[in-house]
C-alpha positions as CSV (number, residue, x, y, z in Angstrom):
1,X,1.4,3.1,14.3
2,X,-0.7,5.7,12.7
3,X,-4.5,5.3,14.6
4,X,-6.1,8.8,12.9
5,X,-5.8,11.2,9.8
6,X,-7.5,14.2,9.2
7,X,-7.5,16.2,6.0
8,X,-8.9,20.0,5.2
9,X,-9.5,21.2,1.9
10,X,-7.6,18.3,0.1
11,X,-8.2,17.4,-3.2
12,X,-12.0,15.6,-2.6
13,X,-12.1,16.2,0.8
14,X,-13.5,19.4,2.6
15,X,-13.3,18.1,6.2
16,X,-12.3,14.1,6.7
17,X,-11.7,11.6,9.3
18,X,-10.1,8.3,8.7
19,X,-9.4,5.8,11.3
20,X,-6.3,3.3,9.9
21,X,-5.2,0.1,12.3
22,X,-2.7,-2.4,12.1
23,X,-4.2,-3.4,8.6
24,X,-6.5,-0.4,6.8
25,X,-8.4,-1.6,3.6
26,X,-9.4,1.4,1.3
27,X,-12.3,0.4,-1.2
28,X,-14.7,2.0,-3.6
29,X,-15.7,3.3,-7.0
30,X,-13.1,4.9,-9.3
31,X,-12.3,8.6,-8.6
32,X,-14.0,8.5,-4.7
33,X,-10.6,9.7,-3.0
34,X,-8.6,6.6,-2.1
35,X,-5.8,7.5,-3.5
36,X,-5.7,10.9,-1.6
37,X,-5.5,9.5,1.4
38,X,-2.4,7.4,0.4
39,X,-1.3,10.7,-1.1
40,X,-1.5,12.9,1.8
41,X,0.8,10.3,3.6
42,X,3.2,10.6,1.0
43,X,3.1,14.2,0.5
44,X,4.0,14.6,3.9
45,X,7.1,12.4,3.5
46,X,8.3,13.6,0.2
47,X,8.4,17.2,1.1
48,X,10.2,15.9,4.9
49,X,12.5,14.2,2.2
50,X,12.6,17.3,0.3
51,X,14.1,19.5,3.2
52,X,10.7,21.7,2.7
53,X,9.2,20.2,6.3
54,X,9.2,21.1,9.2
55,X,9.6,24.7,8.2
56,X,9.0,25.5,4.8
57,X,5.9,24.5,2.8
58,X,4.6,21.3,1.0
59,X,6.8,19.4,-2.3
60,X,3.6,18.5,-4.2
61,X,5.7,16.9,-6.7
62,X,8.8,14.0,-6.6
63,X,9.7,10.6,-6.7
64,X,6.7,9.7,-4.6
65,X,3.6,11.1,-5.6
66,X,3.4,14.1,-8.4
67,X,0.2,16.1,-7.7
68,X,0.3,19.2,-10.2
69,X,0.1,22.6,-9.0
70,X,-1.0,24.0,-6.2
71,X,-4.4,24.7,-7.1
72,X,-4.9,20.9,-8.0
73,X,-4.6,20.2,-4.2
74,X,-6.7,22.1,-3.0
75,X,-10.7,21.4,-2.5
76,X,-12.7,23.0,-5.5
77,X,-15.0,24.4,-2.9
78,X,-12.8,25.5,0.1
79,X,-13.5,28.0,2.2
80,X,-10.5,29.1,2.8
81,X,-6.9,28.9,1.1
82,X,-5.6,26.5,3.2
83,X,-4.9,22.6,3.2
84,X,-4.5,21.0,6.7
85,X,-3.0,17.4,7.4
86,X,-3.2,15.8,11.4
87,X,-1.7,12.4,12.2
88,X,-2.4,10.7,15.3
89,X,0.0,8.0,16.4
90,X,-1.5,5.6,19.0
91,X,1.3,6.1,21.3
92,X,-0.3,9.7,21.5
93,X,1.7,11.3,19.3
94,X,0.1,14.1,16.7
95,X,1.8,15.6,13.8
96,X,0.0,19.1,12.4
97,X,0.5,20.5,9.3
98,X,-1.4,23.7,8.0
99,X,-0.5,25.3,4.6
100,X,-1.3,28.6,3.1
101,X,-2.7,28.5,-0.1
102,X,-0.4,31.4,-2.7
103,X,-2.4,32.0,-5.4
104,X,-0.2,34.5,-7.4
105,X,2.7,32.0,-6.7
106,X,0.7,28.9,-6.8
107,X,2.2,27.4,-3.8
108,X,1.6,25.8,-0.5
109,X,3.6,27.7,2.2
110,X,3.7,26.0,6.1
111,X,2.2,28.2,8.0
112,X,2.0,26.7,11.3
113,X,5.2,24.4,12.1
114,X,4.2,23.5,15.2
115,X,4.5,19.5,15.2
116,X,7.5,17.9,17.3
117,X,10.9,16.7,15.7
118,X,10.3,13.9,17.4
119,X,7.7,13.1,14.5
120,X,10.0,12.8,12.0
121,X,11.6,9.9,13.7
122,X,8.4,7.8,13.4
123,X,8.3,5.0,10.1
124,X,6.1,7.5,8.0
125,X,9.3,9.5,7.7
126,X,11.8,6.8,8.6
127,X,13.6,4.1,6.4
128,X,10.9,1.7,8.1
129,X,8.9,2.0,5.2
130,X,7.6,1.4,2.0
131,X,5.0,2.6,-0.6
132,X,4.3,0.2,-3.7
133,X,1.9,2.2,-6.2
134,X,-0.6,0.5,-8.6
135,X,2.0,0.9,-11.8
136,X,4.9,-1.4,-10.7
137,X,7.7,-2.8,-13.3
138,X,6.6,-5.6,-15.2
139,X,8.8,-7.9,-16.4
140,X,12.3,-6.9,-17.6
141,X,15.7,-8.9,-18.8
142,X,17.4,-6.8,-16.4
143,X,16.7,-4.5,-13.4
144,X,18.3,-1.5,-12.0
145,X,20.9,-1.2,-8.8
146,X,20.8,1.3,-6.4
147,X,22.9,1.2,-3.7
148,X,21.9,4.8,-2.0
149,X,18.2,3.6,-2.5
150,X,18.3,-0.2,-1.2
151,X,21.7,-0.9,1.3
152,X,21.8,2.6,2.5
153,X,18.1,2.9,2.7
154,X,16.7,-0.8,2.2
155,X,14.0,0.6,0.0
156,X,12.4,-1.2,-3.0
157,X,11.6,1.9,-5.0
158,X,7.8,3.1,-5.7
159,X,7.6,0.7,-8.8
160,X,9.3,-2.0,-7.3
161,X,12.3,-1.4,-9.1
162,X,15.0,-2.3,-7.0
163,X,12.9,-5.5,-5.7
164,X,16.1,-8.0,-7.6
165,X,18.9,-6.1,-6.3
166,X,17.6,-5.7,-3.1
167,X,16.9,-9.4,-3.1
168,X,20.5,-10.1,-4.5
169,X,21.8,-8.2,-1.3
170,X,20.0,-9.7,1.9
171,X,18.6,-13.1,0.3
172,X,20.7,-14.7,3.0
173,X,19.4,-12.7,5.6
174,X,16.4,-14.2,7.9
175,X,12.9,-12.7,7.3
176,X,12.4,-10.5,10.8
177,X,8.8,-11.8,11.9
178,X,9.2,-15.7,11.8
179,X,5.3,-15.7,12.2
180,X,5.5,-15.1,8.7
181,X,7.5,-18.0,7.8
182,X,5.5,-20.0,5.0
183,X,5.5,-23.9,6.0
184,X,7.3,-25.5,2.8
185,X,10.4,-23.2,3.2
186,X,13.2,-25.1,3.5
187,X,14.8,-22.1,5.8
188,X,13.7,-18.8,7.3
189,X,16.1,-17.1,4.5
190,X,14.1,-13.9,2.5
191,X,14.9,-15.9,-0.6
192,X,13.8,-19.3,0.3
193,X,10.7,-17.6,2.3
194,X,9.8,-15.7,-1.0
195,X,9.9,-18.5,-3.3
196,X,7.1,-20.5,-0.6
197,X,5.1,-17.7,-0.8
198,X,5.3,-16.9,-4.3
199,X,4.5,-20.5,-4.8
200,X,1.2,-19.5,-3.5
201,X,0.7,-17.7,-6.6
202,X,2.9,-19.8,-9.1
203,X,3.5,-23.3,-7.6
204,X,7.1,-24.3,-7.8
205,X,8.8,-21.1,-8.0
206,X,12.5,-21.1,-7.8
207,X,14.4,-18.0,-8.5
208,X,17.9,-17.6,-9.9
209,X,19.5,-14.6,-9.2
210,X,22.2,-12.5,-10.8
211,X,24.3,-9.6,-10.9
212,X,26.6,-7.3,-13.2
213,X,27.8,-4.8,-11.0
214,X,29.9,-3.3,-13.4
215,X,26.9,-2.2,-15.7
216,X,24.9,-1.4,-12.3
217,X,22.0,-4.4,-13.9
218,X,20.8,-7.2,-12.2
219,X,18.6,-10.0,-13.6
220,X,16.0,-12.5,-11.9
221,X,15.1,-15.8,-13.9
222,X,12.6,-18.4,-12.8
223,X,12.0,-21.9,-12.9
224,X,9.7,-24.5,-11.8
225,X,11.4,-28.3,-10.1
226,X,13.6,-29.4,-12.5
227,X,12.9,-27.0,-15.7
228,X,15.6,-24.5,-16.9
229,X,15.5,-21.0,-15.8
230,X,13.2,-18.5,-18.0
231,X,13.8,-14.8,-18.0
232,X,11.0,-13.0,-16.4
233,X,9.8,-11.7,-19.7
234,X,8.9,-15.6,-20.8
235,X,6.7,-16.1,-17.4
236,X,3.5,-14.7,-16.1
237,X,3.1,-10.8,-15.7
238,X,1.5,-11.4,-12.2
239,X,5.3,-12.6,-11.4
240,X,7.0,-9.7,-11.7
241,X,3.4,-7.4,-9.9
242,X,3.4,-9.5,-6.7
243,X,7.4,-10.1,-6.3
244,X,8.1,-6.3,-4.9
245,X,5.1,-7.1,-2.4
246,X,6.1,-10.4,-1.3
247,X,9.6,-9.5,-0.6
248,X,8.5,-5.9,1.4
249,X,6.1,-8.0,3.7
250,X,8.8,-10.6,4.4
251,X,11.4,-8.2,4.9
252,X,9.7,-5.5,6.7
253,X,10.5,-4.9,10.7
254,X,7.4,-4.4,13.3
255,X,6.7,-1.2,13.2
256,X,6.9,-0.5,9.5
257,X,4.5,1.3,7.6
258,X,3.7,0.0,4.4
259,X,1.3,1.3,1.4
260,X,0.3,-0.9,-1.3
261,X,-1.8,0.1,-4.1
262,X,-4.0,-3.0,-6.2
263,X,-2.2,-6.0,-5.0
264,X,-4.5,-7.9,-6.8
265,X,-3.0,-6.5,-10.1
266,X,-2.6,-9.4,-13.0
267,X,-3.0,-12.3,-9.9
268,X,-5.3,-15.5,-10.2
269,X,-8.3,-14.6,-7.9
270,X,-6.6,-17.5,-5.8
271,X,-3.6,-15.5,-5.8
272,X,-5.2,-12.4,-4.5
273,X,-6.6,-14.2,-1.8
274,X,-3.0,-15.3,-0.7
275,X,-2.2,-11.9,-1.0
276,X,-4.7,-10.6,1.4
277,X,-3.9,-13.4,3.6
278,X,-0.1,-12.6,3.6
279,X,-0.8,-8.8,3.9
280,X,-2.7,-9.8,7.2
281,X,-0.1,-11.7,8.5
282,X,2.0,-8.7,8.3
283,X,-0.2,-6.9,10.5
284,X,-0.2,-9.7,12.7
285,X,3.3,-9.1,13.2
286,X,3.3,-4.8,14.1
287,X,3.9,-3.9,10.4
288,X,1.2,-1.5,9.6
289,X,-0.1,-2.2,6.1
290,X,-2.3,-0.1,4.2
291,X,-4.1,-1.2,0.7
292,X,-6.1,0.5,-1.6
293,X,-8.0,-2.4,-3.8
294,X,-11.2,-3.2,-5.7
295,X,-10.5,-7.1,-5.3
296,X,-13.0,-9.2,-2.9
297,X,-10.7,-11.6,-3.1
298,X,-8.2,-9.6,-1.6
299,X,-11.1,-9.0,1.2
300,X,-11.9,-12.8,1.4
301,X,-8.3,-13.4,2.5
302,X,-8.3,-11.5,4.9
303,X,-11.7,-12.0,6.2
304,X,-10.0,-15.9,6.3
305,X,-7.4,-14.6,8.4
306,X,-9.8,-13.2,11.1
307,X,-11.4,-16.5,11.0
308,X,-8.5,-18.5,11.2
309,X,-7.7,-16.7,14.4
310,X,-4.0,-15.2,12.6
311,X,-5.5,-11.5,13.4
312,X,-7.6,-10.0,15.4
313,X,-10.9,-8.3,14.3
314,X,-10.2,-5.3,16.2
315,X,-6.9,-4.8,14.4
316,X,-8.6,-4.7,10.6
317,X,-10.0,-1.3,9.2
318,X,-12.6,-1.5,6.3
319,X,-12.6,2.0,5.2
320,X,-15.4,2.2,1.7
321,X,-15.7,5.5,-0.2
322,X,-18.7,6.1,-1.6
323,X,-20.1,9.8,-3.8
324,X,-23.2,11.6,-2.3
325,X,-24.8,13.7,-4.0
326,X,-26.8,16.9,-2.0
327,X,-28.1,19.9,-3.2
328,X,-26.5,19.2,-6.9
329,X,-23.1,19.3,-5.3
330,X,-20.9,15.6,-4.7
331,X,-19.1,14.8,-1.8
332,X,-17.3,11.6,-0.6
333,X,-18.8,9.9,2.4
334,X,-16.3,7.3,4.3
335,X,-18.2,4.0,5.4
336,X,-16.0,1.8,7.8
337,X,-18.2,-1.6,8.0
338,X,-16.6,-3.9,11.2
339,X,-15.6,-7.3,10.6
340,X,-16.2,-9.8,13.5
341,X,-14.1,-12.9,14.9
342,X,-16.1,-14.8,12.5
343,X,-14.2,-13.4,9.6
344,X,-18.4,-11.9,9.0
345,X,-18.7,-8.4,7.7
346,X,-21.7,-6.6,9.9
347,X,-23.2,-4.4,6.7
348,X,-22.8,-4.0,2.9
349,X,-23.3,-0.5,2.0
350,X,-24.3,-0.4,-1.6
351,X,-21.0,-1.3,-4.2
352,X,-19.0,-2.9,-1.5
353,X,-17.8,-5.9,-3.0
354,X,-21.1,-6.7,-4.0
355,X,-20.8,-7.0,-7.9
356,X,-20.9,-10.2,-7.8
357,X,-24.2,-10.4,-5.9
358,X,-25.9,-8.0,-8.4
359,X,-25.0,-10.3,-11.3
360,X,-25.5,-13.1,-9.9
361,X,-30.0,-12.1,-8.8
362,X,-30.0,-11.3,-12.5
363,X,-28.7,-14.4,-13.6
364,X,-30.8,-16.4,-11.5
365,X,-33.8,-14.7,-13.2
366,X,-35.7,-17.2,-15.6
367,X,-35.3,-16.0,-19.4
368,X,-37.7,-16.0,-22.1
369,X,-36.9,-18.6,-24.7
């Protein structure tokens, strides 16, 4: 597991430390540099997948994250024309990467490839991973099937694309991490397990499942006890967003690394507490899980879990980014609050998950009639 990154010069960040555990929560206001963190992760894979590491420079643009040019990565007020990335594995392990910034070319060139192969075998660059990003697929008649992407590489696809087919291959096949296993599954099957836990979200969820391999589609429809099966476009949006999740936590090995943007997306706020809840079972287990989210509901479920005694306090990473202003210039300042056995949070820097509390002194003022 990943226990450290530190960024230079990259895209909000001048200098930046941030601790991840088994389960990392990434909060705060739009536009505070959430997302870069996620994005330096992936950067580092896409250009590994790529061919560009460990030799050649960085692939700021692919299937995984598309960043712009060259000059978009870099931090407005660097220093110096370079963009550095460390990783520190808990097993002691540390991955360095230090690129040269081109400006003629516009390009990020490697300039000190100094980091072991044996890095490359770890689940950030491995098939033991996945990365689901805030815009996933919403519901479609039919879905795509990609062999290379899901038997070769048992991946679901940034989007969540290949989340039916992927099911429609290994919905026989047990769920790794029994610990997982919801109670009312009739079986410890991925399909059975994800219908008990989507039920969590939409109670009664059976899924029906089928395939047209000669048109490379493959369709999902859904029902409820004893109604007829509906496509996916005739039930809830949230269906479709929290399906590719589900079936990545169920499915995932110990040691995976997983990256989920706004799980809460188009869920119930009892959903997104499930959500959280399942997310920190997952971490229970040795999957790594790392969420960027504005839900406190999200939060709450996993604050539950730490109460509930299904993960440890010490393995749960609040990370909150918050903008400083000093000398008319903004930075981003990382706040990692700690979260007790209690499931109790020990401070609430202003706008962490406090919205609520805000609007809720105001309401409780008296109003002139």
């Amino acid at each position: 597991m990943i226990g450290l990154l530190q960024l230079l010069n990259f895209k909000p960040f001048e200098q930046q430390s941030i601790k991840l555990k088994n389960l990392t929560l990434l909060s705060g206001l739009n536009s505070t540099g959430k997302s870069s963190v996620i994005q330096s992760l992936l950067l580092l894979r896409q250009s590994y997948q790529q061919d560009l590491l460990p030799n050649i420079g960085l692939a700021l643009n692919g299937d995984l994250v598309c960043i712009g040019t060259a000059k978009d990565a870099l931090f407005e007020a660097a220093k110096e024309d370079s963009i550095g990335f460390e990783v520190f594995w808990r097993n002691g392990a540390k991955g360095t990467w230090l690129f040269d910034y081109n400006q003629e070319a516009d390009v990020l060139g490697l300039a000190s490839p100094a980091t072991s192969p044996d890095i490359y075998k770890s689940s950030l660059f491995s098939d033991k991973f996945h990365y689901l990003q805030a815009e996933r697929i919403g519901p479609r008649t039919y879905s795509d099937i990609s062999d290379f992407q899901v038997r070769q590489h048992q991946q679901l696809g940034t989007q969540g694309q290949y989340t039916v087919y992927f099911l429609s291959v290994y919905r026989d096949k047990n769920i790794p991490n029994s610990k997982l296993s919801h109670p009312n599954a009739i079986s410890l099957s991925l399909k059975n397990q994800v219908e008990a836990w989507m039920g969590e979200v939409s109670p009664g969820t059976r899924l029906e499942i089928k395939s047209n391999q000669d048109m490379d589609l493959v369709s999902v429809q859904y029902s409820y006890g004893l109604s007829k099966p509906h496509r996916a476009t005739n039930v809830g949006f949230g269906i479709s967003y929290i399906l590719p999740i589900i079936v990545a936590v169920l499915a995932s090995e110990p040691d995976t690394l997983i990256l989920v943007e706004n799980p809460e997306a188009h869920l119930h706020p009892r959903g997104q507490a499930k959500m959280g809840e399942l997310l920190a079972l997952a971490a229970s287990c040795g999957v790594q899980v790392v969420i960027e989210t504005h839900s406190d509901h999200v939060l709450n479920g996993i604050r539950l879990a730490v109460h509930d005694g299904k993960l440890k306090p010490e393995d749960v990473q609040l990370n909150y980014f918050q903008r400083q202003e000093q000398h008319g210039k903004f930075f981003t300042e990382v706040i990692s609050p700690h979260i007790n056995r209690s499931g109790r949070i020990d401070k609430w820097p202003d706008g962490f998950f406090d919205e609520w509390d805000k609007s809720l002194e105001v309401l409780l003022e008296p109003v002139e009639e």
